[in-house]
Structure formats: C-alpha cells, structure tokens
C-alpha positions in Angstrom: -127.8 -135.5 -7.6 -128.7 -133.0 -10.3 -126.5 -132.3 -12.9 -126.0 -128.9 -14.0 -125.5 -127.8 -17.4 -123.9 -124.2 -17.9 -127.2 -122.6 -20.0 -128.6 -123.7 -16.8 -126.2 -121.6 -14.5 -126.4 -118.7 -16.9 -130.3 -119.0 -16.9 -129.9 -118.4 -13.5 -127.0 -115.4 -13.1 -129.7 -114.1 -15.9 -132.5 -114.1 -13.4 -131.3 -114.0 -9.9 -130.0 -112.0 -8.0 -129.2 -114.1 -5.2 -127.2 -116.7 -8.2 -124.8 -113.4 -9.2 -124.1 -113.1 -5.2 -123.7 -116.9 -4.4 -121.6 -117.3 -8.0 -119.8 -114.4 -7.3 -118.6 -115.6 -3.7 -118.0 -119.1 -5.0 -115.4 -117.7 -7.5 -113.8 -115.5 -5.3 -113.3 -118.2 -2.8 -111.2 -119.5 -5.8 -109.1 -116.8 -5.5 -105.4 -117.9 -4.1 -104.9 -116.0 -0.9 -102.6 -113.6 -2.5 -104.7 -112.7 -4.8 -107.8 -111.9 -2.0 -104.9 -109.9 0.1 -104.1 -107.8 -3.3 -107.7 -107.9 -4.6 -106.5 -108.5 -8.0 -105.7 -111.8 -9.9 -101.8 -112.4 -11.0 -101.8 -116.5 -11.0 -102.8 -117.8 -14.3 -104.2 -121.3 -13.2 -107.5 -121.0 -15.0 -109.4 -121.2 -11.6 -111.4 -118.1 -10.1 -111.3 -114.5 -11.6 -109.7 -113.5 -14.8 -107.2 -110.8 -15.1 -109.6 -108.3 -16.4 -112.0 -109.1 -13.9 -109.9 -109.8 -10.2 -110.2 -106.0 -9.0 -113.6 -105.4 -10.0 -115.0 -108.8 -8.8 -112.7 -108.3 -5.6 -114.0 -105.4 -4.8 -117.5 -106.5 -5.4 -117.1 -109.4 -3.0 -115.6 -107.3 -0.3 -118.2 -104.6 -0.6 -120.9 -107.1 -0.1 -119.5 -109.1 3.1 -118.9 -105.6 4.9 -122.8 -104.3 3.7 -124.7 -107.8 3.2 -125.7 -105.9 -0.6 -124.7 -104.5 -3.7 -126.2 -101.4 -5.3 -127.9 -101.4 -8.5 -125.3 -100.6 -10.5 -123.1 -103.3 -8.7 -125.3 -106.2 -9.4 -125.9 -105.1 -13.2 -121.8 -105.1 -13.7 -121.7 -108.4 -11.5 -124.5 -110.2 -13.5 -122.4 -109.0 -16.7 -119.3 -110.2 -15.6 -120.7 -113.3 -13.8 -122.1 -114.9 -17.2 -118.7 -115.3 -18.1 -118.1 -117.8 -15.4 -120.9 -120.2 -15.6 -118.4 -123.0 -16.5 -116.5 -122.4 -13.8 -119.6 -122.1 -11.6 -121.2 -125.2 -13.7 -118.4 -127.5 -12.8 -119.0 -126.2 -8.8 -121.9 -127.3 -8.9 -121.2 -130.9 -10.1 -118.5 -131.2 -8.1 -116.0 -131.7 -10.7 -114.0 -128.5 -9.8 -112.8 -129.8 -6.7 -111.3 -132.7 -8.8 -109.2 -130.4 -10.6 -108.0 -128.5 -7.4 -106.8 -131.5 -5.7 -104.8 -132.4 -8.7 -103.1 -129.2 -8.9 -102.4 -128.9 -5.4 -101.2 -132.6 -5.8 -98.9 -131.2 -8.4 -97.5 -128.1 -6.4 -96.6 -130.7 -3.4 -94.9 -132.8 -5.8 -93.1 -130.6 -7.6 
C-alpha cells in the first residue's frame, strides 16, 4: 500500500480537478450529520470542515451532487480552500483517519 505524504495530496488538489472534488466529498463526508442538515460546521472535533469553511464547502458539495460539476469560479475557491485539508485528506488516504474516529466514537459511547 502506498503511503501518502501531504505535499503529495496538495501536489494533487494543485493539479486536479477531479482530487478538489474527491477531497472535497471525503471531507464533507466527515461532516457530523448535523452539521450536513445545517450545512455549516458548529462541532469542534478537529475532523472535516472548519468553521470558516462548513457553509462554503457545504454548499459546494451539495451543488455538485445535484449538477455532477462545479463552475469555474467554484473549483478555483474549492482548490483554495481544499489545500488547507491535505492533512486531513493525507491521513484518509493512509487510513489512519478512521483510527482516530473509532476512538472518539469509542469515547462518546463510554462517556
């Protein structure tokens, strides 16, 4: 299995326009369900969009699983945006993401 490193995942956002759609629906799939009802982000657990971005991003997502595209001016914002989640989307990648979910939601069922 290849191991990602996050210049790697930025190299890509940089270049692809199919890695700012995929990223951007892996993030948003992140999202706690409350937040994808609202379209906004108001948990602070470190995991999917930031505060600043949860509307826009939302938005984004939801535009682009109604048309199956973004416009131009969508995917430069997205691409902008998306750079700042390469970690995130690095740590997807290799699987260790899904580590740290389980462990939270570990936490919640203990708690």
């Amino acid at each position: 299995m290849k191991v990602w490193k996050k210049e790697e995942i930025k190299d890509l956002i940089e270049n692809r326009n199919d890695a700012v759609i995929r990223g951007m629906l892996r993030i948003y799939d992140l999202q706690t369900e409350s937040e994808k009802v609202f379209g906004d982000t108001h948990e602070n657990n470190g995991i999917g969009f930031s505060g600043v971005d949860g509307d826009i991003m939302s938005s984004f997502v939801k535009f682009y699983n109604k048309t199956n595209f973004l416009t131009f001016k969508q995917k430069k914002i997205a691409r902008k945006k998306m750079l700042k989640y390469a970690g995130q989307l690095t740590k997807i990648s290799n699987k260790e993401l899904w580590i740290i979910l389980i462990c939270q939601i570990m936490t919640v069922m203990l708690i």
